[in-house]
N, C-alpha and C positions, 0 to 999 in steps of 0.2 A: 337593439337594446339602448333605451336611455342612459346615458354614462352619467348623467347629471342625478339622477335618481339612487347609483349605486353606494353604496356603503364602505371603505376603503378598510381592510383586513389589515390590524396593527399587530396582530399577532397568531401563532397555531398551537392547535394543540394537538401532540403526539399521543396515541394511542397504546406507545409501546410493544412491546411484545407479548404480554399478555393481560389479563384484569383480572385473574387470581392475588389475593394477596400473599398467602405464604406461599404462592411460586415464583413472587416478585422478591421475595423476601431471601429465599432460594438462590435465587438468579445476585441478587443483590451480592451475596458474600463470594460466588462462584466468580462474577465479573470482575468484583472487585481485585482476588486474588490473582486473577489471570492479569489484570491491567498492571498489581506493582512486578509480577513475574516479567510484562512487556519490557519496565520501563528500565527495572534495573538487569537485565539480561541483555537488553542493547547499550548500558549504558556501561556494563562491563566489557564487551567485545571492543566500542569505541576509545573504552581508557588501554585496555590489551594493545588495540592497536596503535594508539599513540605514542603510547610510551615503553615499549618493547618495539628496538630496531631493529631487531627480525623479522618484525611484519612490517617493517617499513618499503611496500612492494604497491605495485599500479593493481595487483589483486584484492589487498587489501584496506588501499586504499577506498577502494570502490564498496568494499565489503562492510569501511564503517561509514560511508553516504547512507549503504541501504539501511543500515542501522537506524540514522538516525533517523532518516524518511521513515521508518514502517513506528518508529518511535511515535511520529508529529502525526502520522497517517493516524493512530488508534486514539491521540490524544485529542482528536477534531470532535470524538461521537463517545468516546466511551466513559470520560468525566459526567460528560451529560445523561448518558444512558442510566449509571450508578447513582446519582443523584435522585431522577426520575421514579427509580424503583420507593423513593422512601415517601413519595409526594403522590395524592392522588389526583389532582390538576398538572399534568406533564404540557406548561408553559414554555411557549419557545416567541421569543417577538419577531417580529417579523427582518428584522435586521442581522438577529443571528442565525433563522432559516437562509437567510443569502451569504452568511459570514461561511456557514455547514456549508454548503453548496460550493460557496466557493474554493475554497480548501481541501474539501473530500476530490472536489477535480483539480484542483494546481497540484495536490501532491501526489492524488493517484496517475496525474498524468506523468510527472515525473520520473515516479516510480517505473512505470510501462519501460520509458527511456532508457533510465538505470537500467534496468537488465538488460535490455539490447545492448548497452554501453559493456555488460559485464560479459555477455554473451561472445563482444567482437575480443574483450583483452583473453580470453580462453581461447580464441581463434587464434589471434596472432602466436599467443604462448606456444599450441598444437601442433599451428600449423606454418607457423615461420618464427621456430624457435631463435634461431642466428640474426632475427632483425627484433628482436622481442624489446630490446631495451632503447633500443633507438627510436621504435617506434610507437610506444608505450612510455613517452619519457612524462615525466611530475608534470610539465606544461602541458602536453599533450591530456592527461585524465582532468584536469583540471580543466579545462576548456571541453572536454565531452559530458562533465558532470554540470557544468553551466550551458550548456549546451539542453540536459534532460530537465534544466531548472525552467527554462528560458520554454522550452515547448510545453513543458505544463502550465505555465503562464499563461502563455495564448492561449491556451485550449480552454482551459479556466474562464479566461474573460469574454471567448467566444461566446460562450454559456452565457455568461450573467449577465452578457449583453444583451441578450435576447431577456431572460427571466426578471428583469428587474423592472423592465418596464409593461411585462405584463396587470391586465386588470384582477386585482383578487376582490370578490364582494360576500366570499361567501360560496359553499360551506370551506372550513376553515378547519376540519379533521386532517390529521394526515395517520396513516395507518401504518406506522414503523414507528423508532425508536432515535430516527435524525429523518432530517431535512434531504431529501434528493430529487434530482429534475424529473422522471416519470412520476414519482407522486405529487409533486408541487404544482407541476401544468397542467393536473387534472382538475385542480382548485381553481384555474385563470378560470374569469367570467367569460368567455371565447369558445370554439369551436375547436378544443385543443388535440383533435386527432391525427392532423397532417402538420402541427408542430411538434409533438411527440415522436412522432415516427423519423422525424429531421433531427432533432438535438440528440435522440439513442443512436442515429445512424453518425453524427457528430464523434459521439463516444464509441460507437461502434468502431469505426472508420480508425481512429487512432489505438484502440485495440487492436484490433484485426490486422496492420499493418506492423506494430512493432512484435504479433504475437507471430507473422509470417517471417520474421525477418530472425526471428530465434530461430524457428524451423529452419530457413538455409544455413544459419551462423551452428550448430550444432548438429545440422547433418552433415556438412564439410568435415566438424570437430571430429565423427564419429568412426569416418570413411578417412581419414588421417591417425586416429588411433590405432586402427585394424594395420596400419604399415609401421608402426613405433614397436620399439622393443617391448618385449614383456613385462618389465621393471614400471619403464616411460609411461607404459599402454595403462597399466595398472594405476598407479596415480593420475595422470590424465581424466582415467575414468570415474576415478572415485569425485571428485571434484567436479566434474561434469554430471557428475550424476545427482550432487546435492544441489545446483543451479537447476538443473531440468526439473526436478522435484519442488524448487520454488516458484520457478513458471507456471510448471502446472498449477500449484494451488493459488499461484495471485490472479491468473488470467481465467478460471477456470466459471468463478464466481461472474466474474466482470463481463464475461460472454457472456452468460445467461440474464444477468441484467441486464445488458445495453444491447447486444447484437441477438440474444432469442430470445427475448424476456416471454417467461412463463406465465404472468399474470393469474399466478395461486401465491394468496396471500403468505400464507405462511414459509411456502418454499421462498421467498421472498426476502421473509425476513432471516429466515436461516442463510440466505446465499450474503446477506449483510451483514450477518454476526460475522461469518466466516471472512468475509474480504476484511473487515475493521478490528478485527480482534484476533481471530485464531490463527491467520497467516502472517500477522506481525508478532503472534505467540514463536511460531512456530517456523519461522526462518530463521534465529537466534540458536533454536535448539537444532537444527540439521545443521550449519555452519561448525557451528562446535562440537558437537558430537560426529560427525563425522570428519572433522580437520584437526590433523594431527599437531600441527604447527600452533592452531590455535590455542588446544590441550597439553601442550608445551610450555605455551606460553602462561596459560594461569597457574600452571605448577610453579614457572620461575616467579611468577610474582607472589604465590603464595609463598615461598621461599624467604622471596629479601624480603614480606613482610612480616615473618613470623622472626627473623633477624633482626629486623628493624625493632618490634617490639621486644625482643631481646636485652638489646645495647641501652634500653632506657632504664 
């Protein structure tokens, strides 16, 4: 193909989720309400945690990273998505398709990491209770959380390394609601089948291994519980069981996009709703409704605030 003859694509256009008007219209007030429920529901767990010294723990610390990650994770696609529902030209230029890309992988790689990172402080907690503070200490999380910052980076850039110097001339549809690398390298002017299958094995490959590394990290946890006291064994469990229930639903999506991808559109797009919207919904409301400390915690602060508004 003459390269000299192509047409250089300054911009895409998203197809959304679907070309119903009053089901965009629908969608529109549903999205929206779910995105301020994201933003202020993680932004309450991270003020809980900072400023209530009871949560001041390497669990919790870790618990308001994820916060804010699943916070920045929903705010990359679903500003945009809301937006798009009011517009019948769903405009993205070609700068902020690679801005989507890149982001959606620096932070979902991160993410990935995070829970391995939160996986191992439940291990230790478990299963070498008597070195937990030693070796779990404020330097210590803080150097595993820039640790899961640092590997989503690279993985991020591996990507866009590759994507940005692809040729695009056309067509310029892309059939979702954001920018991502199996829809976007089907648009390269190229041969895009055996780089496809390399970039998902990219994301594959770093799902797969931190989603294998939960499986050992909480089947140790689980096989250590079974020897704890009944008290121990009981809280143990219950907190392990709201992490496993976040793994499943973050990894859950992200396998079937990148390591089995389906290639039916729609299930497609609902596996994307779910990874960018309903799992940063909904790790907020399993944290706190099942942690007692947490429920604790906004009792005392509703407390000294309903005090504080008192004294004035």
């Amino acid at each position: 193909m003459d390269k000299g003859n192509l047409s250089i694509v300054s911009e895409f256009v998203l197809l959304g989720l679907c070309h119903s008007w009053n089901i965009q219209v629908l969608f529109l007030v549903i999205f929206l309400i779910l995105y301020l429920i994201i933003i202020s529901g993680n932004i309450v767990i991270m003020i809980l945690i900072i400023t209530d010294p009871r949560l001041h723990s390497p669990m919790y610390f870790l618990l308001a990273n994820l916060s804010f990650v699943d916070m920045w994770l929903s705010s990359v696609t679903t500003p945009k998505m809301i937006t798009d529902f009011l517009r019948e030209n769903k405009i993205i230029s070609f700068g902020g398709c690679m801005c989507q890309i890149l982001y959606v992988h620096f932070v979902g790689g991160g993410e990935m990491v995070l829970l391995v990172v939160m996986a191992y402080d439940r291990f230790v907690a478990v299963c070498k209770p008597l070195h937990y503070s030693t070796i779990m200490s404020l330097q210590k999380c803080t150097g595993l959380v820039v640790t899961s910052w640092t590997i989503g980076f690279v993985h991020a850039m591996s990507q866009m390394a590759v994507i940005v110097q692809l040729p695009f001339c056309g067509p310029r549809e892309i059939d979702s609601f954001f920018c991502d690398i199996p829809l976007v390298i089907k648009l390269a002017c190229i041969d895009s089948y055996n780089l496809g299958i390399l970039m998902n094995a990219d994301s594959g490959f770093l799902a797969m291994t931190c989603f294998i590394l939960l499986l050992i990290s909480y089947t140790y946890i689980l096989l250590a519980i079974r020897q704890s006291s009944e008290t121990g064994a009981s809280k143990a469990l219950s907190t392990c069981t709201a992490h496993i229930t976040v793994v499943v639903l973050f990894f859950g999506p992200c396998i079937f996009i990148y390591v089995w991808p389906l290639s039916i559109t729609w299930v497609d797009k609902f596996l994307a709703v779910f990874y960018s919207v309903i799992t940063p919904l909904l790790n907020p409301a399993i944290y706190t409704l099942r942690n007692k400390e947490i429920k604790d915690a906004m009792k005392r602060f509703r407390r000294y605030y309903i005090q504080s508004k008192g004294n004035i």
